[in-house]
N, C-alpha and C positions, 0 to 999 in steps of 0.2 A: 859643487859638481852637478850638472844636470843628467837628467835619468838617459841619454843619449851619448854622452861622454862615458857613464857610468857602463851601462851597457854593450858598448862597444870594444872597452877597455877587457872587463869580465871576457869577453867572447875570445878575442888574445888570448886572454890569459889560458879558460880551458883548453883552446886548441894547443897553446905547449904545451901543456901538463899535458894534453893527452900523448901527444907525441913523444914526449919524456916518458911516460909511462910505458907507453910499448916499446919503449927502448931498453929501458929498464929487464921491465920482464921478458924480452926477448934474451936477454944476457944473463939472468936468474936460469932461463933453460937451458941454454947453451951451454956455459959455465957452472953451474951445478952451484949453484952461491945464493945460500938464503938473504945475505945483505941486499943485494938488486931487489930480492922479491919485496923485502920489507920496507925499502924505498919506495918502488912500484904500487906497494896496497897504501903508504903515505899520500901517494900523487893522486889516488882513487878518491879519495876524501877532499884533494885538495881540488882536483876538478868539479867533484858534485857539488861546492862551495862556490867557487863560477860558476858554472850554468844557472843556479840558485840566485847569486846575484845580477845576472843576465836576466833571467825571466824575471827576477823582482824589479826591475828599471826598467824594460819593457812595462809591468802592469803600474807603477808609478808614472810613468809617460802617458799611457791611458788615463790612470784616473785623474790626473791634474791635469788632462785635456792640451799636452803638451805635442802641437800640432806642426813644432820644429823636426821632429822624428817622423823618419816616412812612412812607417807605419800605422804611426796614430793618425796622421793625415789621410791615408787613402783606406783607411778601414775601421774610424771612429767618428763619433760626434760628439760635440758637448750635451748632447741635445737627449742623447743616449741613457735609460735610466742605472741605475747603480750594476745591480746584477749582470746584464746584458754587457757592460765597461771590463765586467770581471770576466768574464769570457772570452773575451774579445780577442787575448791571444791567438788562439787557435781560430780566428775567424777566415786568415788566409795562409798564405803558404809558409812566408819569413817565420809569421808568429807560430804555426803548428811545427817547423824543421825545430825552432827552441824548447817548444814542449818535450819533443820529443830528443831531443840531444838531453834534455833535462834527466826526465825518467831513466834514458840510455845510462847517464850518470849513475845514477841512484842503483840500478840494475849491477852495474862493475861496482861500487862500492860494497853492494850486499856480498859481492861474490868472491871479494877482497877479504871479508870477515872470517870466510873461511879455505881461502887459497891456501895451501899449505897442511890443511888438515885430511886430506881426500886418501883416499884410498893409494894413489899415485903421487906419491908428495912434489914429483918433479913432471906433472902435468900439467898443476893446478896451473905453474906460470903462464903453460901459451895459451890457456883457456882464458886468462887474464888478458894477455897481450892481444888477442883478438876482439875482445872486447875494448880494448883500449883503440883497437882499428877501428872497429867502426865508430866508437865518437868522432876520431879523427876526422872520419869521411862524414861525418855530418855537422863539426864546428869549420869543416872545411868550405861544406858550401853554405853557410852563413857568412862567413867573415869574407871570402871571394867573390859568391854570384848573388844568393840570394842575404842581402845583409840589412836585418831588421830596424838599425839604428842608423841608415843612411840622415844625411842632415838634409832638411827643406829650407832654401834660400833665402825664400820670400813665403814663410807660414801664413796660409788660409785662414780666415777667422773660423771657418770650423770642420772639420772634415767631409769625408763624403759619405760617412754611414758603415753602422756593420750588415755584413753578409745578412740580408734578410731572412734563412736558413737557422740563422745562431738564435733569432728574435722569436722565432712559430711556436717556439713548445719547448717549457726547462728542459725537456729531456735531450735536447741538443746540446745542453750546456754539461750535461754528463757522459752522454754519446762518445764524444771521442775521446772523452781521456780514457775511458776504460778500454775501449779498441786499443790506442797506445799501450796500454798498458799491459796488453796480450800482445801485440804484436813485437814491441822490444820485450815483452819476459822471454821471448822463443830467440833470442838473442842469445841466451845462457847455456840451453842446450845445444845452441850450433854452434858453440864457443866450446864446448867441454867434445860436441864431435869433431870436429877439428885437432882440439890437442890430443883427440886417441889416435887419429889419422898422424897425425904427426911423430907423436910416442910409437906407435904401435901398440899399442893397449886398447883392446877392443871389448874386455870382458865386463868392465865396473860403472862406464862413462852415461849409461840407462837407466842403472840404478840412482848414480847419484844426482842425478838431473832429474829423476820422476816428480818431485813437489814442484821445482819450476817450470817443468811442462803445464803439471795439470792446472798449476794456478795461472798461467798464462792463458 
């Protein structure tokens, strides 16, 4: 299977699971039924495992300079040294929306660990299920507009280079993932405001969201 195939298939896959999931735990709230939630925090695991193997066949496609993926075409070279190859994801839009669907992942799985245990045991779900929205809307627009793993016809002998930006200073190569990394953790807070606004339970949803505020 090539890291293109590989990748594009993954990206499928989590955008179901995502959408299963918010189906899921949308009917864990509704219905008042721990089975949905338990499915639901299953589906969480099983998407963070696609985008996992999405973003690893993206960076597999990079570093064997696999310049059939258009990605690696218009935003790598062979020519490129090791480190700068490892980057490279996030050098343009396709590859940072998977970063960031990635993390989004990882973010609903953490919050999956303990859905069910909250103060509000039948909030945890829609705080879930909105998380589960927004990967939606972001494997959405991978796999429809902006699609990392599109196939090149007639592959270049080598690409056109990354973002000169990723190249000026390691610190670029750390730069954005921790900004990601603040900006989907405030994800978890406006997922836990939301399902107060939707419960009506407005007293606990501050407290239990202070760690992934602050650490965001």
């Amino acid at each position: 299977m090539t890291p293109g195939l590989l990748g594009g298939v993954a990206l499928v896959a989590a955008l179901i699971l995502s959408v299963l999931g918010l189906v899921l735990a949308t009917l864990a709230y509704t219905l008042r039924d721990g089975r949905y939630l338990e499915a639901a925090k299953r589906l969480s695991a099983l998407s963070l495992l696609a985008a996992v193997v999405s973003f690893g066949a993206l960076e597999w496609a990079i570093l064997t300079n696999d310049f059939s993926v258009s990605y690696v075409a218009n935003h790598s070279s062979a020519n490129n040294p090791l480190w700068v190859k490892l980057v490279t994801p996030w050098a343009a839009l396709e590859g940072s929306i998977l970063l960031w669907a990635m993390l989004q992942t990882a973010y609903t799985w953490l919050v999956s660990l303990r859905a069910g245990h909250s103060l509000d045991v039948w909030r945890a779900p829609m705080a879930l299920g909105t998380l589960f929205a927004v990967q939606v809307f972001f494997f959405a627009v991978m796999v429809f507009v902006a699609h990392p793993f599109d196939a090149v016809p007639n592959p270049p002998p080598d690409g056109r280079g990354t973002n000169p930006l990723l190249q000026n200073h390691w610190m670029m190569a750390v730069h954005p993932v921790l900004m990601y990394l603040g900006f989907v953790g405030l994800s978890v807070p406006f997922a836990y405001a939301v399902a107060a606004m939707v419960a009506r339970r407005y007293q606990s949803w501050i407290f239990e969201t202070r760690w992934w505020t602050l650490v965001a």
